[in-house]
C-alpha positions, -999 to 999 in steps of 0.1 A, spaced: -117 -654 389 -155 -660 380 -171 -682 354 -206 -682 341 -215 -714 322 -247 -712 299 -276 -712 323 -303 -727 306 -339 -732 311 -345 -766 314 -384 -765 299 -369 -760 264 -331 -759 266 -333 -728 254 -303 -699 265 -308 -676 292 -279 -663 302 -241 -654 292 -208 -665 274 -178 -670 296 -164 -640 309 -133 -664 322 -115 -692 321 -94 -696 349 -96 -727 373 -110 -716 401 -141 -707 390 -178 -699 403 -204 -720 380 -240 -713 382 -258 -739 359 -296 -745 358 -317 -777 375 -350 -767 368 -365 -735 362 -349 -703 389 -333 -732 412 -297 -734 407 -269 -747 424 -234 -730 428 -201 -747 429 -171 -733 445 -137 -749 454 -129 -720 485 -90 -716 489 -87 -743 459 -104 -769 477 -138 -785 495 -160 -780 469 -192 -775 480 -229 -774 465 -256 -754 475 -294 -747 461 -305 -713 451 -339 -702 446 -334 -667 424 -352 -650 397 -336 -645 361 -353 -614 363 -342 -596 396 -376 -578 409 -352 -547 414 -325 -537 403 -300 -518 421 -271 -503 411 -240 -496 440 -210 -494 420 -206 -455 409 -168 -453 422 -163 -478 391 -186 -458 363 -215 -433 369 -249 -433 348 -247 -403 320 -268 -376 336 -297 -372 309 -288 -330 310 -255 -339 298 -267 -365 275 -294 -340 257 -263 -312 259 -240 -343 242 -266 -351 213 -266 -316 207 -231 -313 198 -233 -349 178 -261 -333 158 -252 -295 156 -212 -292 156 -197 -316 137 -171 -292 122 -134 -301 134 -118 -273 157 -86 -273 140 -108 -256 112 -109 -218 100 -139 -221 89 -176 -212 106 -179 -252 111 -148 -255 120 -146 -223 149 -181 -232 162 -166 -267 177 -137 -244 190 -162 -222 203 -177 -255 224 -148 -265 236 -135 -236 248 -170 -235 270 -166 -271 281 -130 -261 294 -140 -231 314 -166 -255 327 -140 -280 339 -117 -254 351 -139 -239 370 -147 -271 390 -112 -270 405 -105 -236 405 -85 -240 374 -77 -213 342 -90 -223 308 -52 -226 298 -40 -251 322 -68 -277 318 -56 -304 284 -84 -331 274 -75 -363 271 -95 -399 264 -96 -404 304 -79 -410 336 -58 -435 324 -41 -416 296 -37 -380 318 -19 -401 348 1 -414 317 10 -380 301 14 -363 336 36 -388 351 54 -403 316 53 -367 300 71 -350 338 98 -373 339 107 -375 307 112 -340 303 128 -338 341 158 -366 333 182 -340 337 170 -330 374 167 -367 390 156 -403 385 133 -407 412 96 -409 422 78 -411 453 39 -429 452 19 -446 476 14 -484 481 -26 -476 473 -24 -461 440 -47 -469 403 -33 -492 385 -30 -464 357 -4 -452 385 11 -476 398 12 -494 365 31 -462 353 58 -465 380 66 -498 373 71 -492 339 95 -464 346 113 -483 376 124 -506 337 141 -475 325 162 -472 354 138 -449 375 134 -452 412 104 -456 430 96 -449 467 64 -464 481 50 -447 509 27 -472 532 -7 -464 543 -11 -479 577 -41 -492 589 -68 -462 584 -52 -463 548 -38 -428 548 -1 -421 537 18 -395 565 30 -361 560 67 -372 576 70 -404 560 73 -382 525 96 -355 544 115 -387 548 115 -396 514 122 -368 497 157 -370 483 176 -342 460 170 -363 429 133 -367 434 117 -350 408 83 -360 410 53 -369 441 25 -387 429 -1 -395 453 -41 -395 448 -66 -374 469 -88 -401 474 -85 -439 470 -111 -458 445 -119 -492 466 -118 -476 501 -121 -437 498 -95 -424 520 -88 -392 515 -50 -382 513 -33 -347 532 -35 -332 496 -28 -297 512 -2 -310 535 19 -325 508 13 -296 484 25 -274 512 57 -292 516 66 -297 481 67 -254 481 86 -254 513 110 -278 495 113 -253 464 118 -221 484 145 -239 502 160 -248 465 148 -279 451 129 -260 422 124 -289 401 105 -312 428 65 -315 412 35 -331 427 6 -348 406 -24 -359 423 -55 -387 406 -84 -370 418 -105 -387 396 -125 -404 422 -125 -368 442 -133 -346 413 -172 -337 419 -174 -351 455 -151 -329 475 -142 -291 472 -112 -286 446 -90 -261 437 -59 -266 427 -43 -233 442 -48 -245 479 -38 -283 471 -5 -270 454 -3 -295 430 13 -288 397 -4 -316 373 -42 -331 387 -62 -358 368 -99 -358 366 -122 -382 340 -157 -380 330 -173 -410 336 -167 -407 376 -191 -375 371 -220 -387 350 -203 -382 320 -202 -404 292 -164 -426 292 -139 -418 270 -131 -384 280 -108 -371 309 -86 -339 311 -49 -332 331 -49 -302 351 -13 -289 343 4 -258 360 12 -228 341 48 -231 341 53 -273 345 69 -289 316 56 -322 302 71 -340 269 41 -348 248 27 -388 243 10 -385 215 26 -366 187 17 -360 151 -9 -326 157 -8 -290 177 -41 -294 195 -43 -289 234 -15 -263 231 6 -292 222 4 -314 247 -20 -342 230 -20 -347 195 -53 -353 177 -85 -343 169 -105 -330 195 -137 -352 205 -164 -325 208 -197 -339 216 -177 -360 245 -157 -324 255 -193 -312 257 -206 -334 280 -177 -331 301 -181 -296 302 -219 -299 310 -208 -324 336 -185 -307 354 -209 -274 356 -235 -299 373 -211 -317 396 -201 -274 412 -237 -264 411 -247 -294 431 -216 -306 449 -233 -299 483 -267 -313 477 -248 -346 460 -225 -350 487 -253 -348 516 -274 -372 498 -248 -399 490 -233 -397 524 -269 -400 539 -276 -434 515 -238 -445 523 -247 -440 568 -280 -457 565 -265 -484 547 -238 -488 574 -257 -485 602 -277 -515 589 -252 -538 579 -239 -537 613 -272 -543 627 -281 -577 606 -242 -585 602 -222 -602 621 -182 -604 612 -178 -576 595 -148 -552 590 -147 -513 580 -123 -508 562 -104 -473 560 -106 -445 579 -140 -438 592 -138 -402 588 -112 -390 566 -132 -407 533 -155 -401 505 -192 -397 514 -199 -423 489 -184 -452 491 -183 -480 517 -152 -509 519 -169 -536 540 -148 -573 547 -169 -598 555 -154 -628 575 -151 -667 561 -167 -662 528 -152 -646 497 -158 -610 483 -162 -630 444 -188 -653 455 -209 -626 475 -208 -606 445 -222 -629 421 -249 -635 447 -262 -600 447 -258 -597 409 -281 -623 405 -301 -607 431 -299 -573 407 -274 -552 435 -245 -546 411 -212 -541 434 -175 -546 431 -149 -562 453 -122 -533 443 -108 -516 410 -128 -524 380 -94 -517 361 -80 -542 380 -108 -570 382 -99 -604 368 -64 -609 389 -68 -640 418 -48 -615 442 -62 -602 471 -71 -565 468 -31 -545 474 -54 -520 483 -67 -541 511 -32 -557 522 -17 -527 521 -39 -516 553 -25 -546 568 -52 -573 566 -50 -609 559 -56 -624 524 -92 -640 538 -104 -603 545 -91 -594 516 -103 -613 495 -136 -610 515 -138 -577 508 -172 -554 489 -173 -520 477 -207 -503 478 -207 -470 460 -235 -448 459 -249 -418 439 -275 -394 432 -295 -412 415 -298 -440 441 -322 -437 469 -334 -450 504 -352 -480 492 -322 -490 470 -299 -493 497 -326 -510 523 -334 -536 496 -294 -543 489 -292 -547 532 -316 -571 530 -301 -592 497 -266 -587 513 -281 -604 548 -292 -634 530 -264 -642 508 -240 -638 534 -259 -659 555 -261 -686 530 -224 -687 522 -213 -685 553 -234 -715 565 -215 -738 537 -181 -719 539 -149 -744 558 -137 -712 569 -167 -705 595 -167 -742 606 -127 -741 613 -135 -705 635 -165 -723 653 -143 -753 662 -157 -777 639 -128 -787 621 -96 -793 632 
């Protein structure tokens, strides 16, 4: 949806800033006049194009970074503890050799490490490249081994796309696919799946907490029903759960969320990316999608990555030791930051539950102006945000996330995600209020949509 031309400096003509990151029509173009003034062009609902003058620095005075639901910064610990293992054990843990049984040695560390942070055995927890590919392997690897039992799934209208893409995909093959809705507070109900639940469902796949608005789902509740449903008979009924976005910010263990396959990735942890793992129950029966080697107990083929297993390991030891202290501090940064965008503000909506969500993150809407264009303003302001799933960005749809709570395509499309860490602090998120006051003041003051609300047009 957005479009940088070249911005140039028009002293020398010389190059400042980036290629094209797209191509599509309705674009946002920033080009230069004369030195840091610039003026943006927007056609808003694909028409009244508008210009306005910008006075901004190429070189933000700050820089502040509010989009850890989409990637985390590598913790420098597990960065040192990663360089180690690029340096030290380089052997390959299919080996018999020293080399080769110092690598498995690592691994088998990192493992306990990951288990450990949702209350998992070493045995049950399979590395994989990331989120992506264990939603893949839990979801593609239990129903191709459950054909026999049923030909149906039940999801949520909220999911990943490495989810939902998933179901799709399998509804093709003949699969069936019941979406639950999430309502308004953008949390799926307990008897809505009791509803649902047919004897030919074979798998429930529903995340414990949402990536653009960070409601968290009745885990426990569904994993309680899906044993009720076994004891009663339907013994071949399984329940995955994403939890990568929950996975170091809330309390996890598997046993009490009775889930029989759970998805967790690095880079959501201050890992480095490329390395995820798929909690999977002793007992549950996945067919393999990658083939060709016996590592991870068969499950997923090829050589192991160590210095990124490692790092995950080191990770996920950090992320238990400090899951309190983390989750007080980012839910302290995320309140403050609230609380002030409601004071300077106006025409704003919350979106999600106000309670039952990560301590993180923040969904804000922001009437008559659109979530693209406020985002490019704070990134040239140095606030880095997102306006949903950054393995989703790209697409002119509004947010499914956001429609599915029943809003209208102007909020949205109007709609921010502010995601906070450990690393960020008081002064980051008081500096990004004040950025976000101006720029959606200034758009709002050009947009057609707050002159047709005001009366102004007919």
């Amino acid at each position: 949806m957005l479009s940088f031309q070249r911005i140039y400096d028009r002293r020398d003509g010389r190059s400042v800033s980036g290629e094209p990151t797209s191509q599509l029509t309705n674009a946002i173009k920033i080009s230069a006049l004369e030195k840091a003034h610039f003026v943006l062009f927007a056609p808003l609902c694909g028409k009244l194009p508008f210009q306005m003058t910008l006075e901004l620095n190429l070189m933000p005075a700050r820089r502040v970074y509010l989009d850890n639901s989409a990637t985390t910064p590598v913790d420098p610990r597990v960065a040192a503890a990663m360089a180690r293992a690029v340096v030290e054990v380089f052997g390959n843990a299919s080996s018999v050799h020293g080399f080769g049984q110092q690598a498995r040695a690592a691994i088998d560390r990192a493992r306990r490490e990951v288990a450990a942070l949702i209350g998992a055995r070493q045995n049950e927890i399979v590395f994989t490249s990331g989120g992506t590919e264990a939603n893949n392997l839990a979801i593609r690897g239990l129903c191709e081994a459950s054909t026999t039992h049923g030909r149906h799934i039940i999801t949520s209208a909220i999911e990943h796309p490495s989810v939902a893409g998933v179901c799709v995909e399998l509804e093709k093959r003949g699969w069936e696919v019941t979406r639950l809705p999430v309502y308004g507070n953008g949390i799926v109900r307990a008897e809505d799946l009791t509803e649902a639940l047919r004897p030919d469902t074979v798998l429930i796949t529903i995340m414990s907490a949402n990536n653009e608005i960070g409601t968290v789902q009745p885990i426990s509740a569904i994993g309680s029903l899906v044993r009720e449903k076994r004891a009663a008979g339907q013994r071949n009924l399984w329940f995955h759960t994403d939890a990568v976005q929950a996975a170091g910010r809330l309390s996890l263990n598997v046993d009490e969320l009775g889930c029989d396959l759970l998805t967790i990735s690095g880079h959501k942890l201050y890992a480095p990316k490329g390395i995820g793992a798929l909690y999977v129950r002793r007992g549950t029966r996945l067919h393999g999608q990658n083939v060709g080697g016996h590592q991870e107990r068969e499950r997923r083929a090829g050589t192991e990555n160590v210095p990124g297993i490692v790092a995950f390991g080191e990770a996920a030891k950090l992320a238990r030791e400090e899951l309190e202290q983390r989750s007080l501090h980012d839910r302290g940064l995320r309140d403050r930051f609230e609380a002030a965008v409601r004071h300077r503000i106006s025409d704003v909506v919350m979106n999600g539950d106000p309670d039952q969500r990560l301590g993180h993150l923040s969904n804000i809407s922001f009437r008559f102006i659109e979530g693209e264009g406020l985002l490019i303003n704070l990134d040239l302001e140095g606030v880095a945000v997102s306006t949903g799933s950054a393995c989703s960005s790209g697409t002119l749809e509004p947010s499914p996330v956001i429609r599915a709570l029943g809003l209208d395509d102007e909020l949205a499309r109007g709609s921010i995600r502010f995601s906070f860490g450990k690393d960020n602090t008081d002064a980051d998120v008081d500096y990004a209020v004040e950025v976000l006051a101006r720029a959606v003041e200034r758009l709002r003051a050009l947009s057609p949509l707050t002159l047709v609300s005001h009366g102004l047009h007919g």
